[in-house]
N, C-alpha and C positions, 0 to 999 in steps of 0.2 A: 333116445335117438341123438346120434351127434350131429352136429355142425352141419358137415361134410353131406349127411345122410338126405338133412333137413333141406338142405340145399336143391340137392339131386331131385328130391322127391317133387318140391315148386317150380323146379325150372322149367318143365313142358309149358307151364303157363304164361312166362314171359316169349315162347317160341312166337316164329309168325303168325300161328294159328291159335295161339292162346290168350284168354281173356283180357290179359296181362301183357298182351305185345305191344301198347306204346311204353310202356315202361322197360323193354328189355335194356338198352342203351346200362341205365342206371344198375339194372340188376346185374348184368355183365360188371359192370365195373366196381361193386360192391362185392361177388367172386371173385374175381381176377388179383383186388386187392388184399383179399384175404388166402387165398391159393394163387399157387402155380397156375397156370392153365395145361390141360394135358395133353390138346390138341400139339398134333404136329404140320411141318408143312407137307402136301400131297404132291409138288412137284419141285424142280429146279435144286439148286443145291445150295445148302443153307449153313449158315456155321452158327452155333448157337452156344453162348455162354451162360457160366453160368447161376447168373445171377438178371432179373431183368427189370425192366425201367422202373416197376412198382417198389422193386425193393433199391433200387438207386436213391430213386425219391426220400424214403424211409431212411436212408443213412442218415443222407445230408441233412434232415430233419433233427434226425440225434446229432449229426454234430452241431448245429443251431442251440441245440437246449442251453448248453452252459453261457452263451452270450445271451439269451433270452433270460433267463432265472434272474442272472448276476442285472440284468435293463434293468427286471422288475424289482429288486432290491433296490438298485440307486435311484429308481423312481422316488420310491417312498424315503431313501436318506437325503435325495434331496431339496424333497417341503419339508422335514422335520427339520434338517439343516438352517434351510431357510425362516422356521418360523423359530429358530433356536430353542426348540425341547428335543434336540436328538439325543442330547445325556439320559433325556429320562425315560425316552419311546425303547422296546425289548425290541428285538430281533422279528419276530413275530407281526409283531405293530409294524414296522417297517417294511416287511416284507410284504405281508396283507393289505396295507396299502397302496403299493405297488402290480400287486395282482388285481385288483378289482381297478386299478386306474387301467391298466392293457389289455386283460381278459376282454374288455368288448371290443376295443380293435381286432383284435386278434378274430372276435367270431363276424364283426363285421366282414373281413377279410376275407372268411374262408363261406360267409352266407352269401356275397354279392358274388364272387370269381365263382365258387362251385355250382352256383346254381347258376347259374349264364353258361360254361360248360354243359352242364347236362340240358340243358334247355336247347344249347347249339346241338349237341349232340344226338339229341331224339329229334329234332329238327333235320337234319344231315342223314339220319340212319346209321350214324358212325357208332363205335366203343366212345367210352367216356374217355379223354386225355388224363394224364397220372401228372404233368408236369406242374400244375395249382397246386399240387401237395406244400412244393416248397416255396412258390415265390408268396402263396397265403401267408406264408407265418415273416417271410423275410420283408413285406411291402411294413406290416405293423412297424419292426425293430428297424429300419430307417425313416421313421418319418418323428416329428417331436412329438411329445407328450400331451402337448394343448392343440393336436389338432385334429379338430370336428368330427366326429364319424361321416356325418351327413358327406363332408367332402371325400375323405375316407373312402367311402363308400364309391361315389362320384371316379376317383381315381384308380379304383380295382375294375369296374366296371370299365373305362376307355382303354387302361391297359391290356386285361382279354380280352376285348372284342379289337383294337386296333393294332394292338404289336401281336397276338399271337394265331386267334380266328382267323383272322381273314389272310394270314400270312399259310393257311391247313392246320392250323394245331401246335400240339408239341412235337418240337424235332426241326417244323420249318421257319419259324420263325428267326427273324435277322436281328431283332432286338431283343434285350434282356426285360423281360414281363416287368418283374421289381422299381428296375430304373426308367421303363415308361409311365409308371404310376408316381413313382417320385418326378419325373418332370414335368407331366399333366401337376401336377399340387405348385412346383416350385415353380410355373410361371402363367398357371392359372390363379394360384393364391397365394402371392411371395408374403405376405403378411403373416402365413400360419408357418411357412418353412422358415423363415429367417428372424431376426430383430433378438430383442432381448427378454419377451414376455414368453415364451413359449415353449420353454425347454424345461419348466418345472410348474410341477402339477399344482393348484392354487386351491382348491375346493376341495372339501374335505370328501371322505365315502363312506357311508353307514360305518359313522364315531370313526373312525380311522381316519390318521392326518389331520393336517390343521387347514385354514380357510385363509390365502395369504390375503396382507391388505392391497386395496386399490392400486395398480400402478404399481407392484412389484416387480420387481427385471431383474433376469439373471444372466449373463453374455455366455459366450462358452470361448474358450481359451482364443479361437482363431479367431471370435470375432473382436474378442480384445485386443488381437494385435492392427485387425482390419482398422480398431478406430485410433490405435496407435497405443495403446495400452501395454504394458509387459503381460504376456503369455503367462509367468509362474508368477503373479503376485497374489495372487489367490488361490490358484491351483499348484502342487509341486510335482515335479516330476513322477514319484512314488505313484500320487491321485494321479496321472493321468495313464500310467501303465495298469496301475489296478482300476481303473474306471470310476471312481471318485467324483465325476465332473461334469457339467450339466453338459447334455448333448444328447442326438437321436438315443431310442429307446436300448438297441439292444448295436451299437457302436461305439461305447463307451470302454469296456474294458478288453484291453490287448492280450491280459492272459484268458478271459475267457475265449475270446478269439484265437489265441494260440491251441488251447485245447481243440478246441471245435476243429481247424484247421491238419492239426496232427492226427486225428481221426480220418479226416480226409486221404489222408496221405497216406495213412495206416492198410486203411480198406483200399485203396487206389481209385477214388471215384474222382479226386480231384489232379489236376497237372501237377506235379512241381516245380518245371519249367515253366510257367501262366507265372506260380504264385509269386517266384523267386526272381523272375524277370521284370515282376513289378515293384519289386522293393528296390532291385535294382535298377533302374528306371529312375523311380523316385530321390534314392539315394544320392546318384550322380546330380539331378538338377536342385536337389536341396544342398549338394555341398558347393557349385558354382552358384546357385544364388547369397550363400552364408560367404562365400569367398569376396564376390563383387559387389558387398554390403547392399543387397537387393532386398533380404530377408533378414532380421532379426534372430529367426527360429534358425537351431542346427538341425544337423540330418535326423538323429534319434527323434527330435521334436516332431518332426515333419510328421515319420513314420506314424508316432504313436498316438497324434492329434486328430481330431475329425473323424473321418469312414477310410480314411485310405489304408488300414488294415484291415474293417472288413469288406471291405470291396476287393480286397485282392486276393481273398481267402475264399469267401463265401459266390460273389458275384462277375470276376472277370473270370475264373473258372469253369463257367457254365458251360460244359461240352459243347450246346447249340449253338451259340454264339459266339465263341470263340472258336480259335484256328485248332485244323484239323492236321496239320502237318507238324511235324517234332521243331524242323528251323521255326515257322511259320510262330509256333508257339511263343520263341524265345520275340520276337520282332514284335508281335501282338501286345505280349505283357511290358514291355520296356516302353510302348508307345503310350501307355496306360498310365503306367509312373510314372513318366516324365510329362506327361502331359497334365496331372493332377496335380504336381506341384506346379508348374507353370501360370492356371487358370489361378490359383490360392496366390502367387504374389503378384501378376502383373495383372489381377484385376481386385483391386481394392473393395468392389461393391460385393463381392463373389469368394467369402474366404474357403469356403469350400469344394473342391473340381473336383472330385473321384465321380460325380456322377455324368459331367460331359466327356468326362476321357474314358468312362468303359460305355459310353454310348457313341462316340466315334469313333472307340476299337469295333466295338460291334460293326458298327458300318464299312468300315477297313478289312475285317477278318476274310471275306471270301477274296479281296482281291491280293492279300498277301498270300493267300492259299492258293491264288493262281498264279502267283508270281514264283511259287517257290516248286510249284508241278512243274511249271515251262521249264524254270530251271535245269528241272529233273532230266525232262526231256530233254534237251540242249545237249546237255553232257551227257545221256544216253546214246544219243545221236552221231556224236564226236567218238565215242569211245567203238561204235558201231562201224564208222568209217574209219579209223585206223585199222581195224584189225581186219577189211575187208583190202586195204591201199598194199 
């Protein structure tokens, strides 16, 4: 019997009247993820493409994978690093201990957000939400390495139930899920998100890795410049485009982020006006801060240090959140960049901004989207009255 068959045959049980109808919610959404749904609409007029949110989800997922793998590698290159046996640790070693430091993130992520969904969701009477597919895996790969499940957890939890639940779900929500969880941790617990112990993994895992000693501190490039330190004296340029460098999990490397992103772009899930409006953005206030010796870093540094590529790739692109009008696009993403370099030099305690400037693009998006309809209208208006004078 196939799949499809097995399916058809149990689904009378999760109906209203089947033994199994508190759990329809989940069963729907465990179909629907795995099929098409074949239901149509019954009324009104509908335009349907086609491809849908389930398999949205699923792209941006794969495009995730190569900054994810490539995290979980420099995880583990950077305790062997640190404990100085990386000559002698194989590719394996190093990778393995990289996968078993994140793999529980990763399931914490998707056990506390998924299951609060369907809990909402049978609760509600609703379908299950598809939009946890991706901010589960993206909340792990920005946050550091050394930090707590327990809080972890703590911050997956306040991110769906306050930036997305009670906003209706996915689709209505005004914030980026991701970046609510990172700011729940980064001003609930600045001690795990910042400083110099936390960006590389100290404890060994079943024989894999080393145990670093007491009081080991590893900075990451911005925060060396934050305490006045040169940026490449430890890291070079090469390490910081190939992801070499201690930093969040899966934010480190720009090519694999370039991958991920050209996928995006490939499939058309993501803008390319969002993404390109934020490097431009960033570009311009990283070349007048390098100009009015405000900043140290040049533009290329800017770009490839910290989350400010994947934020502009993976997270200011979020349909939901972001603007829904083509100008609206360009204005959203530039406000983004420019505003992530701005918070990285004129606030010294704070080397890294990409996550307040795509949370107050978020909060901007719907009024630049009404500023750019009125627009519309205006000159609709004008062009209406001419040709009536």
């Amino acid at each position: 019997m196939s799949l499809r068959k097995y399916l058809d045959n149990i689904k009378p049980q999760f109906e209203p009247e089947g033994k199994l109808h508190a759990l329809r919610s989940l069963f729907d959404g465990f179909e629907t993820f795995l099929y098409v749904p074949n239901t149509t609409a019954k009324s009104g007029t509908n335009i349907h493409d086609a491809i849908d949110s389930k398999r949205i989800m699923s792209m941006v997922v794969i495009a995730l994978m190569p900054a994810l793998l490539f995290g979980m590698y420099n995880v583990g290159y950077q305790n062997y690093l640190a404990a100085g046996t990386l000559a002698e640790a194989s590719f394996c070693e190093i990778f393995g201990f990289g996968f078993l430091a994140v793999l529980p993130k990763i399931l914490v992520s998707y056990i506390v957000g998924l299951g609060i969904e369907f809990a909402w969701a049978q609760w509600k009477g609703e379908e299950i939400q598809e939009g946890y597919l991706v901010s589960g895996i993206i909340i792990p790969m920005i946050v550091p390495v050394g930090c707590p499940l327990w809080m972890l957890a703590l911050a997956c939890a306040f991110a769906v139930i306050f930036a997305k639940e009670i906003f209706g779900g996915t689709g209505m929500n005004i914030f980026n899920v991701a970046i609510a969880a990172r700011m729940f941790l980064f001003f609930s617990y600045p001690s795990v998100m910042t400083g110099d112990t936390v960006w590389v993994a100290q404890e060994s895992i079943l024989g894999l890795g080393n145990t670093l000693p007491d009081g080991f501190t590893a900075a990451t490039p911005l925060g060396l410049v934050a305490q006045g330190a040169g940026a490449f004296e430890t890291s070079s340029m090469c390490d910081a485009i190939c992801g070499f460098i201690p930093g969040s999990i899966g934010e480190t490397s720009v090519i694999a982020i370039a991958i991920g992103g050209a996928f995006l772009l490939l499939t058309g899930i993501a803008s390319w006006r969002v993404m390109l409006s934020v490097f431009c953005g960033g570009a311009l206030m990283a070349f007048v801060f390098n100009q009015t010796g405000s900043s140290s870093l040049g533009v290329s540094q800017h770009l490839v240090l910290g989350g400010f590529a994947f934020g502009a790739v993976f997270m200011a692109t979020d349909p939901v959140t972001s603007c829904r009008t083509l100008p609206g696009q360009w204005v959203y993403g530039f406000i983004i960049g420019a505003l992530a370099i701005i918070v990285r030099v004129m606030n010294p305690g704070y080397p890294e901004g990409m996550m307040l400037a795509i949370f107050f693009g978020n909060m901007v998006a719907p009024l630049i989207d009404w500023c750019v309809v009125e627009q519309n209208i205006s000159r609709r208006a004008k062009r209406v009255k001419k040709t009536t004078d």
